[in-house]
N, CA, C and O atoms as a GROMACS GRO file, in nm:
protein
  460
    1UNK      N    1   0.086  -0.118   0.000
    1UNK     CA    2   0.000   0.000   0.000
    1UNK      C    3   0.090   0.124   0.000
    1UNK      O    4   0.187   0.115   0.076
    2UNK      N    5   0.078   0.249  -0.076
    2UNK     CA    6   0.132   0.376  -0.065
    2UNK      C    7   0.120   0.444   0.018
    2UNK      O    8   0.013   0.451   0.079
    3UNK      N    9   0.207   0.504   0.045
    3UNK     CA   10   0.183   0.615   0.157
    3UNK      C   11   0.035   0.717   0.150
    3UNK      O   12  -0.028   0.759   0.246
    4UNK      N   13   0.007   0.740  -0.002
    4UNK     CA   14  -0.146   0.811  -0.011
    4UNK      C   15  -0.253   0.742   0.030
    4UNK      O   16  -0.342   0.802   0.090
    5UNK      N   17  -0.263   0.594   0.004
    5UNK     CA   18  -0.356   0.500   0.079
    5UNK      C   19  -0.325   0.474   0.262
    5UNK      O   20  -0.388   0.452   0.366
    6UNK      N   21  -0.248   0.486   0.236
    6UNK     CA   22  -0.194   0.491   0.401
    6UNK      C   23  -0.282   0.568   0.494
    6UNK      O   24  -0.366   0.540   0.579
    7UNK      N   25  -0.236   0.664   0.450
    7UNK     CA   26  -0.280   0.782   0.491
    7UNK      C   27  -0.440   0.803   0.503
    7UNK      O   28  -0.499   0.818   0.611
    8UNK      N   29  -0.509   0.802   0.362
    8UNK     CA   30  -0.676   0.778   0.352
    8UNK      C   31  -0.718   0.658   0.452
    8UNK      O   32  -0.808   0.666   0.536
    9UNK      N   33  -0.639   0.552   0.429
    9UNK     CA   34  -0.668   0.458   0.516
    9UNK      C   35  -0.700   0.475   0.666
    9UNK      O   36  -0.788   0.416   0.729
   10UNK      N   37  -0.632   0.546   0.701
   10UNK     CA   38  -0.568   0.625   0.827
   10UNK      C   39  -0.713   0.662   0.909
   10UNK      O   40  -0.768   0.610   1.007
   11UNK      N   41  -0.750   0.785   0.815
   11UNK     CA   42  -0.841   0.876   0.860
   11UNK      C   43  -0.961   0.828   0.831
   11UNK      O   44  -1.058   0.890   0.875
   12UNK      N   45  -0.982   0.703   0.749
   12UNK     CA   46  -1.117   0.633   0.749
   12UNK      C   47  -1.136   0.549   0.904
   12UNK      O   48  -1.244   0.530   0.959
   13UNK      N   49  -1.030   0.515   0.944
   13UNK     CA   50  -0.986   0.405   1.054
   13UNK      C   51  -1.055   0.545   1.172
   13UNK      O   52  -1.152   0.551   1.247
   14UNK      N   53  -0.998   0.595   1.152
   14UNK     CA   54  -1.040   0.725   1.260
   14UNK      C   55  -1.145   0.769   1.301
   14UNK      O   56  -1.185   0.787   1.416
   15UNK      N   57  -1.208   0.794   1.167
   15UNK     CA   58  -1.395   0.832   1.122
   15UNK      C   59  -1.475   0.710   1.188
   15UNK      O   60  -1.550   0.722   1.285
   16UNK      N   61  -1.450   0.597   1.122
   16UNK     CA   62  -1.549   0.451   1.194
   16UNK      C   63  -1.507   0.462   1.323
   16UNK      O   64  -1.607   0.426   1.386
   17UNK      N   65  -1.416   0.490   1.408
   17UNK     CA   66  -1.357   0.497   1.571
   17UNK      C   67  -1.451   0.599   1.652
   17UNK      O   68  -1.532   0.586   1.743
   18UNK      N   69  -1.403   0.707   1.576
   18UNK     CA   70  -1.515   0.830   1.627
   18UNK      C   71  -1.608   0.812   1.616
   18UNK      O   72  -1.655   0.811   1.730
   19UNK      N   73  -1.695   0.793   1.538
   19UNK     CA   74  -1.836   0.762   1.532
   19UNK      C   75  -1.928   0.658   1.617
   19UNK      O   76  -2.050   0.668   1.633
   20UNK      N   77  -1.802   0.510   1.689
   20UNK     CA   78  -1.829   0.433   1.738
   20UNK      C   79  -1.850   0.471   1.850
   20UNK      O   80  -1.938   0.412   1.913
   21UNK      N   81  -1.779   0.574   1.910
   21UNK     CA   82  -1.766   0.645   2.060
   21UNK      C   83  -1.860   0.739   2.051
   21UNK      O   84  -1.928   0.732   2.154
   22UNK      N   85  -1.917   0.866   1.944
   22UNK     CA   86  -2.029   0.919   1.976
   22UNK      C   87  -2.109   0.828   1.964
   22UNK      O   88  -2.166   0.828   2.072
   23UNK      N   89  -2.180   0.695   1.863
   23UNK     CA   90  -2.265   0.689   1.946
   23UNK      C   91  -2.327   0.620   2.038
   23UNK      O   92  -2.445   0.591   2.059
   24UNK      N   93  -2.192   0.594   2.106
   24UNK     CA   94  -2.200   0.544   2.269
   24UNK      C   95  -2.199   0.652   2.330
   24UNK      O   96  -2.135   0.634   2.434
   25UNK      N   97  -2.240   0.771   2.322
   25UNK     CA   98  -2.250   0.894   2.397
   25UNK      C   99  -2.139   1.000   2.429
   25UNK      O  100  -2.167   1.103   2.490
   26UNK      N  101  -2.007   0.970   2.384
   26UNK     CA  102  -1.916   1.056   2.387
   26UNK      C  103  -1.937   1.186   2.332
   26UNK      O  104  -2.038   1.226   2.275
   27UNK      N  105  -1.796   1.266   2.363
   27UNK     CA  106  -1.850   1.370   2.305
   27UNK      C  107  -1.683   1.398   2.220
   27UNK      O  108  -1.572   1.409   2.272
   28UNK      N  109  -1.718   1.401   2.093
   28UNK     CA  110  -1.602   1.437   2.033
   28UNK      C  111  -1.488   1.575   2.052
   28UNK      O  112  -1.553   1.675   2.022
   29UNK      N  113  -1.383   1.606   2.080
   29UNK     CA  114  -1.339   1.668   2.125
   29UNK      C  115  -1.230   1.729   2.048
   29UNK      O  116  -1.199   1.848   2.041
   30UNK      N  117  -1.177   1.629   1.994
   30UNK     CA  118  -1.043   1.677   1.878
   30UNK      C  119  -1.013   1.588   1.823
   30UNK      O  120  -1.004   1.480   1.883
   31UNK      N  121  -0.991   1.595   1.712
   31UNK     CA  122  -0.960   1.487   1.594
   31UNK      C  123  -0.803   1.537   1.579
   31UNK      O  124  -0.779   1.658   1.588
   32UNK      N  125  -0.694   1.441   1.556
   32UNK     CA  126  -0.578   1.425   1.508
   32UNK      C  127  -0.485   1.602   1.607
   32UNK      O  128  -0.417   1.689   1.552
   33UNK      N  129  -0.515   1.594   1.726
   33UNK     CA  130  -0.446   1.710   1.806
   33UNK      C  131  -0.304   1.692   1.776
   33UNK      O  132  -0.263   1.577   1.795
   34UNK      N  133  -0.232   1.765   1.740
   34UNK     CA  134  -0.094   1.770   1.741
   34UNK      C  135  -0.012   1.896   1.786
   34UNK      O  136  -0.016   2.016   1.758
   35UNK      N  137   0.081   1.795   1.886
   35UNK     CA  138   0.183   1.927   1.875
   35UNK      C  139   0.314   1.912   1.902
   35UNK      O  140   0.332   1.794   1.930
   36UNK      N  141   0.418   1.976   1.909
   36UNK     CA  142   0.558   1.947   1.926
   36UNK      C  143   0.603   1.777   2.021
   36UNK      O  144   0.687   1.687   2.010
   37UNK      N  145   0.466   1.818   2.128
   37UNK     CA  146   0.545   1.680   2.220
   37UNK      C  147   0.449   1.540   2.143
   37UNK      O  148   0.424   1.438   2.208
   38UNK      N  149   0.414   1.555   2.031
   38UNK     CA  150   0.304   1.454   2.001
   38UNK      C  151   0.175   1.480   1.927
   38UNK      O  152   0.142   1.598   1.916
   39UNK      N  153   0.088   1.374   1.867
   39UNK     CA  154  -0.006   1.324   1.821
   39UNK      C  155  -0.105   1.256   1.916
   39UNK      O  156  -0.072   1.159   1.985
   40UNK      N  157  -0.253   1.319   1.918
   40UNK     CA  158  -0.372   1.168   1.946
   40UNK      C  159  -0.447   1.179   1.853
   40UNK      O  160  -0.470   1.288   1.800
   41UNK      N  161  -0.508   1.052   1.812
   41UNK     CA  162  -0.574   1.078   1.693
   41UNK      C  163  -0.720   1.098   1.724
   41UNK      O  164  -0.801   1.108   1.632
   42UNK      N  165  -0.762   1.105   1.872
   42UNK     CA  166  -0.894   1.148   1.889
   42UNK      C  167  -0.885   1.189   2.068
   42UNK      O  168  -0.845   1.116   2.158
   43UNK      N  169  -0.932   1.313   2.076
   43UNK     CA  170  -0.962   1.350   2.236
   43UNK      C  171  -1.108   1.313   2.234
   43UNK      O  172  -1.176   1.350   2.138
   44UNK      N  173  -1.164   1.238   2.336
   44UNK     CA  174  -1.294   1.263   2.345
   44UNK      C  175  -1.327   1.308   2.492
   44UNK      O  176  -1.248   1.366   2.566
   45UNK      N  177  -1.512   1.257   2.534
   45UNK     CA  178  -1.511   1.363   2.694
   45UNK      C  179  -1.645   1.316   2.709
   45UNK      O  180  -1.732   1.338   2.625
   46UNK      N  181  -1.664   1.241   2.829
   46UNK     CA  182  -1.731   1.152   2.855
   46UNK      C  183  -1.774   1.177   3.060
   46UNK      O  184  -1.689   1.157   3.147
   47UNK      N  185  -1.867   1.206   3.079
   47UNK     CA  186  -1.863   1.251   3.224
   47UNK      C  187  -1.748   1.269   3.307
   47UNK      O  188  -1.699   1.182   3.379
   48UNK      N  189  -1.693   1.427   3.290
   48UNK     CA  190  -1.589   1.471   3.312
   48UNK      C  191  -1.485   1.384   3.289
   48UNK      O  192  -1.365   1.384   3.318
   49UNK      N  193  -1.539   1.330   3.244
   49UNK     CA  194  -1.366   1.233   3.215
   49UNK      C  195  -1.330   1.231   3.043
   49UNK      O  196  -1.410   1.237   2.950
   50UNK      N  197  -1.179   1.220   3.038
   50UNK     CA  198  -1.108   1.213   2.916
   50UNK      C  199  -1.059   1.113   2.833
   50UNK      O  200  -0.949   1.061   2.850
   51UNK      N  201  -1.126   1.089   2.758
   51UNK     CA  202  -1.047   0.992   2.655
   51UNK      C  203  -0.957   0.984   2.554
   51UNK      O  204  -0.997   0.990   2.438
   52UNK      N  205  -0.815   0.969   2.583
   52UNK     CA  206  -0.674   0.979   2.442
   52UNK      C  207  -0.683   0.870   2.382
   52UNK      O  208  -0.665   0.766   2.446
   53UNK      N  209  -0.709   0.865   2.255
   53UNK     CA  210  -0.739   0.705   2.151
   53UNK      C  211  -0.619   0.731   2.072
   53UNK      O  212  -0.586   0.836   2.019
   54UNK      N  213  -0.561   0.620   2.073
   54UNK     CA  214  -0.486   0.600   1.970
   54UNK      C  215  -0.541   0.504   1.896
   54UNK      O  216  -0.587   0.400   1.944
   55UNK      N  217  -0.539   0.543   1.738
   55UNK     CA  218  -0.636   0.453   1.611
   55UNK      C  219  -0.543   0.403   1.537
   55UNK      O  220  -0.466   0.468   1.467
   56UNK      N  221  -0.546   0.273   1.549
   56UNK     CA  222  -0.456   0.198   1.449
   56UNK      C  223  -0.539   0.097   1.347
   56UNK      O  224  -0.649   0.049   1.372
   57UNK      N  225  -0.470   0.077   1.239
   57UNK     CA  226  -0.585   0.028   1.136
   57UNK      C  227  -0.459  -0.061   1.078
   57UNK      O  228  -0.346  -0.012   1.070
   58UNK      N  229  -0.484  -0.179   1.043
   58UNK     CA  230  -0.420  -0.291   0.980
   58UNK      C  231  -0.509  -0.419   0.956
   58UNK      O  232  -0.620  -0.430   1.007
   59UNK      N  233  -0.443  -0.533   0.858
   59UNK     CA  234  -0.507  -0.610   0.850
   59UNK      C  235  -0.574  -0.741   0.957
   59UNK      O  236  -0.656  -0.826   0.922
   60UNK      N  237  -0.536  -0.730   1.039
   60UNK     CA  238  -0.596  -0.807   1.161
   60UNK      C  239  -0.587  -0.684   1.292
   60UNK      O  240  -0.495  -0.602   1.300
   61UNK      N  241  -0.661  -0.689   1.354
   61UNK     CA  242  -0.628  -0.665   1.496
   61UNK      C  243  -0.532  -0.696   1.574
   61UNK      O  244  -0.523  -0.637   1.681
   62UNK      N  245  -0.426  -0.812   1.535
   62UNK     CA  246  -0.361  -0.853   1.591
   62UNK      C  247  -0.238  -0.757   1.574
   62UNK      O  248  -0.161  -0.696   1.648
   63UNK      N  249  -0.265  -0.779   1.384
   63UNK     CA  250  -0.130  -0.654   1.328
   63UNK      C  251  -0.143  -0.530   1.404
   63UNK      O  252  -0.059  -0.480   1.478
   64UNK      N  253  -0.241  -0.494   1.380
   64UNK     CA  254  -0.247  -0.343   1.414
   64UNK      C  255  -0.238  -0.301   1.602
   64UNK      O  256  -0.235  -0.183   1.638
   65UNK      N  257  -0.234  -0.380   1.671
   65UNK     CA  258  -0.164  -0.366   1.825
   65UNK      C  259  -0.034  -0.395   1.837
   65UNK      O  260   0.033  -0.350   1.930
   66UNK      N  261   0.027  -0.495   1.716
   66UNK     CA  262   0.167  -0.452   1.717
   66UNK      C  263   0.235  -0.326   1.679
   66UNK      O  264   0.355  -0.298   1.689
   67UNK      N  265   0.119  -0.241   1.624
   67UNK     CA  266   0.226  -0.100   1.543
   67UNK      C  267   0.196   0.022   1.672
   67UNK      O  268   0.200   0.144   1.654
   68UNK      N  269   0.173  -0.036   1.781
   68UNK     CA  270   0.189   0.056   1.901
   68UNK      C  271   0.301   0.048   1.996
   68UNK      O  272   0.291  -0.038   2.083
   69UNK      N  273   0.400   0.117   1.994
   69UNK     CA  274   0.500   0.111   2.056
   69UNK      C  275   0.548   0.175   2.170
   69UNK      O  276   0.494   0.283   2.192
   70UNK      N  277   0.647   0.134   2.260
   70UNK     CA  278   0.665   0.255   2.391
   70UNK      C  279   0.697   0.415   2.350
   70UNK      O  280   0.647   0.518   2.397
   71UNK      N  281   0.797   0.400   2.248
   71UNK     CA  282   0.814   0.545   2.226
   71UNK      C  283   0.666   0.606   2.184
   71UNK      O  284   0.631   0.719   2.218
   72UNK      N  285   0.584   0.518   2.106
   72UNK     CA  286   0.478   0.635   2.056
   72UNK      C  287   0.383   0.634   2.220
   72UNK      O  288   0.362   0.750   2.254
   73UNK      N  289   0.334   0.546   2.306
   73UNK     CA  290   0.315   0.542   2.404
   73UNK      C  291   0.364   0.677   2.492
   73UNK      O  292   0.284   0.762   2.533
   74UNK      N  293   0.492   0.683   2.512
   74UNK     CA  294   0.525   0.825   2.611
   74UNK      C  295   0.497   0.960   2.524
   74UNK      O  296   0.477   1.071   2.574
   75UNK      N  297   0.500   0.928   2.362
   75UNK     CA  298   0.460   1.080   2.312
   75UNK      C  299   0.324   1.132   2.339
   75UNK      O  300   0.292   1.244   2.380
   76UNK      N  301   0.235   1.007   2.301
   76UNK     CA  302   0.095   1.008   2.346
   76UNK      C  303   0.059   1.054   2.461
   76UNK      O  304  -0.030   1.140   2.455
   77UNK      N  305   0.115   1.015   2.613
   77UNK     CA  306   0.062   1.041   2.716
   77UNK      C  307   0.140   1.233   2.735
   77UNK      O  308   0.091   1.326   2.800
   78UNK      N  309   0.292   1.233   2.639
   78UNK     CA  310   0.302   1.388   2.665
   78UNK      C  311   0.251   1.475   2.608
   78UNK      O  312   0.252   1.586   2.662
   79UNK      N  313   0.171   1.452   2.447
   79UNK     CA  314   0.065   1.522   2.452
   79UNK      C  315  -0.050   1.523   2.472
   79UNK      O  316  -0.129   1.601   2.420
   80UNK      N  317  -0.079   1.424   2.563
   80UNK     CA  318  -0.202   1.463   2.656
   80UNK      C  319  -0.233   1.570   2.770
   80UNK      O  320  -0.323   1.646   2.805
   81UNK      N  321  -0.100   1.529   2.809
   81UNK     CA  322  -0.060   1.648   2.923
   81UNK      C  323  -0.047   1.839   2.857
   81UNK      O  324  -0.084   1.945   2.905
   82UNK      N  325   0.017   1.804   2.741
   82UNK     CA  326   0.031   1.933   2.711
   82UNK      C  327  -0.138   1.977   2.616
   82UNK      O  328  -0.141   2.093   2.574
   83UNK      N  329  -0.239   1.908   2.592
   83UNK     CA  330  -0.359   1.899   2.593
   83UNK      C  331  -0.451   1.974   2.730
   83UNK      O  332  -0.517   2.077   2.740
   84UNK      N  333  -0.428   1.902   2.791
   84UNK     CA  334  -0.475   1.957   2.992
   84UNK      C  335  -0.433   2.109   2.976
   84UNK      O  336  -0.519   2.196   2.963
   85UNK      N  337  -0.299   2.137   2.979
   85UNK     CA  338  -0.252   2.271   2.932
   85UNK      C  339  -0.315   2.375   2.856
   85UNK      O  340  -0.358   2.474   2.916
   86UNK      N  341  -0.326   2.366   2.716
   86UNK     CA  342  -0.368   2.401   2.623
   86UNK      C  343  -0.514   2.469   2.628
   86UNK      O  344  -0.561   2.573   2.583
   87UNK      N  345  -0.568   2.353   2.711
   87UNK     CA  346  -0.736   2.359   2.708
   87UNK      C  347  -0.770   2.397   2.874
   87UNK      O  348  -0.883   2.369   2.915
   88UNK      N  349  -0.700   2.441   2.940
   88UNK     CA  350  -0.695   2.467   3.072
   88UNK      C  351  -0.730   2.379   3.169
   88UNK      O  352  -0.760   2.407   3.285
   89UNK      N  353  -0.723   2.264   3.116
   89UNK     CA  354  -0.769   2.167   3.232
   89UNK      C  355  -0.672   2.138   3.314
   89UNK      O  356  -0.553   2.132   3.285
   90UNK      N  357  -0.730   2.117   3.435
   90UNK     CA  358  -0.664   2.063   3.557
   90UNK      C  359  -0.561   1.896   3.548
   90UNK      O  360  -0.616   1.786   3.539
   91UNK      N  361  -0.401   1.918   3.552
   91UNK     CA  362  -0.419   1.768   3.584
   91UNK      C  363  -0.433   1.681   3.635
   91UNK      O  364  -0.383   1.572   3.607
   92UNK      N  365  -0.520   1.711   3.740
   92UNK     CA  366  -0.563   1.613   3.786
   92UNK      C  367  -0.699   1.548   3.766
   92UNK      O  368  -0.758   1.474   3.844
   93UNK      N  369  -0.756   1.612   3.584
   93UNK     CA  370  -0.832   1.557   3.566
   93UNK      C  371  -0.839   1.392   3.548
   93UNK      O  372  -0.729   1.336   3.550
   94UNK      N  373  -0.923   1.330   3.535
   94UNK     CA  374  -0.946   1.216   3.529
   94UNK      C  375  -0.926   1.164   3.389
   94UNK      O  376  -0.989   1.230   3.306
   95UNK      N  377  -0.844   1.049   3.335
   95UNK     CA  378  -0.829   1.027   3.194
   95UNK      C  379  -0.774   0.883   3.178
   95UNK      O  380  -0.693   0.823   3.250
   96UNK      N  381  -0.823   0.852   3.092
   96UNK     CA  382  -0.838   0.743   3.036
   96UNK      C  383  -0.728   0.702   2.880
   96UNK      O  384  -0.757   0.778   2.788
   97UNK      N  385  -0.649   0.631   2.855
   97UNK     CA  386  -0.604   0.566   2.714
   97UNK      C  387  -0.642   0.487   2.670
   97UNK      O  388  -0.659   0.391   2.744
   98UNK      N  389  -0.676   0.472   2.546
   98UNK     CA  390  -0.764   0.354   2.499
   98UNK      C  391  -0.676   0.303   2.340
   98UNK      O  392  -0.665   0.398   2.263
   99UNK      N  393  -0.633   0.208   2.303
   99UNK     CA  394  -0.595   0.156   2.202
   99UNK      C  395  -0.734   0.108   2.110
   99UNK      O  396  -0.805   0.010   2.136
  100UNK      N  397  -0.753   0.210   1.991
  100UNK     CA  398  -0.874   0.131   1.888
  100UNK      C  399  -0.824   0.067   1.767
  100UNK      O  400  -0.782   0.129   1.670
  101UNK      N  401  -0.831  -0.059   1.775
  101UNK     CA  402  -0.766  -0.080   1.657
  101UNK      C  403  -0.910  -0.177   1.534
  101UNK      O  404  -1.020  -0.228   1.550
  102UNK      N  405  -0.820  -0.155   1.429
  102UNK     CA  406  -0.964  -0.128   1.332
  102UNK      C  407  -0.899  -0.248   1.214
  102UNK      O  408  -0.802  -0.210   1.148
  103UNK      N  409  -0.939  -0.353   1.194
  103UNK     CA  410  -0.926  -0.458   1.056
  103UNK      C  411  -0.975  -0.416   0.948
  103UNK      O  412  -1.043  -0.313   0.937
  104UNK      N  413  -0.940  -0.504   0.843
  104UNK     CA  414  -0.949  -0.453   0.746
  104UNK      C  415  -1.098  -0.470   0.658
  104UNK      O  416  -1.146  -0.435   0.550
  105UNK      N  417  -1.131  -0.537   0.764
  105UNK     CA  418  -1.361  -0.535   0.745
  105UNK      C  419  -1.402  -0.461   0.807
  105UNK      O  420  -1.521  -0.475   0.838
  106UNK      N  421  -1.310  -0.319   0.868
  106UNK     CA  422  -1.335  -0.196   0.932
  106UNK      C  423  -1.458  -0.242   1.086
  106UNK      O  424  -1.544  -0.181   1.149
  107UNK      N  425  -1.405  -0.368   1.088
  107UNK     CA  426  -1.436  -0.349   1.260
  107UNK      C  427  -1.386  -0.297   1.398
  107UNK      O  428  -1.264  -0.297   1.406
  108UNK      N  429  -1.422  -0.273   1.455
  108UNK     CA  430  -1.349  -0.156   1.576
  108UNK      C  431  -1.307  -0.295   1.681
  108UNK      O  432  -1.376  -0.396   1.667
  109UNK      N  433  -1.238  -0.294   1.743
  109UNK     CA  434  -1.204  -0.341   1.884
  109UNK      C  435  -1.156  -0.244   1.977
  109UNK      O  436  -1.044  -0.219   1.932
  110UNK      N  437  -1.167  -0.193   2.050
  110UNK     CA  438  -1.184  -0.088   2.174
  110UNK      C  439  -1.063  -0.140   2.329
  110UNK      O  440  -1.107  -0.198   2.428
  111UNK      N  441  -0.931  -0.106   2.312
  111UNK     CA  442  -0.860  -0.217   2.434
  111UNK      C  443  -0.838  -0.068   2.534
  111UNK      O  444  -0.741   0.008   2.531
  112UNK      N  445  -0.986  -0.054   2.638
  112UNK     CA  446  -1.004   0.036   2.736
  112UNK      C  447  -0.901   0.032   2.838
  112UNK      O  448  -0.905  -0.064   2.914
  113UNK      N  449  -0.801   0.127   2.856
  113UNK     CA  450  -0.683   0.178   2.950
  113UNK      C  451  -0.616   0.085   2.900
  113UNK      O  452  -0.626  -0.029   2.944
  114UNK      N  453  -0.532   0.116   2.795
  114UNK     CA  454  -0.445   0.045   2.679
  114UNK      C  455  -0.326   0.057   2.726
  114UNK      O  456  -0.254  -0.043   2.724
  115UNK      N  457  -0.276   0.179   2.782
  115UNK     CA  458  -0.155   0.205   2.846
  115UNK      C  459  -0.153   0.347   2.948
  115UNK      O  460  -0.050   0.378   3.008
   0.00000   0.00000   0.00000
């Protein structure tokens, strides 16, 4: 696959994720936040509490929890923090990581406090 399918791939994986969480009642919050200390590919916000998703999309579920790694792991949780910042929240809000990873029959699996 090319990096242009990659990529489309990417943000379709993202769209079916998000959509799965509003409509379980979330509330969408930021799609693909980025900044110097990092990437999440979805903030959401769920009775005062926070959700950082990281969306991975490959051909099994199995593949796609291997392409999560420690380094992307500590970037993730530092821009979450610099998220709290940003958006004035307290950190000692309450928050949650969630690994979504998405096959290639665009089913979701949801692995709640992933890291």
């Amino acid at each position: 696959m090319n990096a242009s399918k990659n990529y489309h791939a990417g943000q379709m994986a993202e769209e079916i994720v998000a959509q799965k969480y509003a409509a379980a009642g979330f509330d969408i919050i930021s799609k693909r936040y980025r900044r110097r200390e990092g990437e999440i590919d979805l903030v959401l916000g769920h009775q005062s509490k926070l959700y950082f998703v990281e969306v991975k999309k490959s051909s099994s579920f199995e593949k796609a929890a291997e392409r999560i790694n420690l380094h992307q792991i500590a970037r993730i949780k530092n821009a979450a923090l610099r998220f709290l910042v940003d958006t004035g929240r307290m950190l000692e809000t309450e928050m949650r990581f969630d690994a979504a990873l998405v096959n290639d029959a665009g089913q979701v699996k949801v692995i709640a406090n992933a890291f």
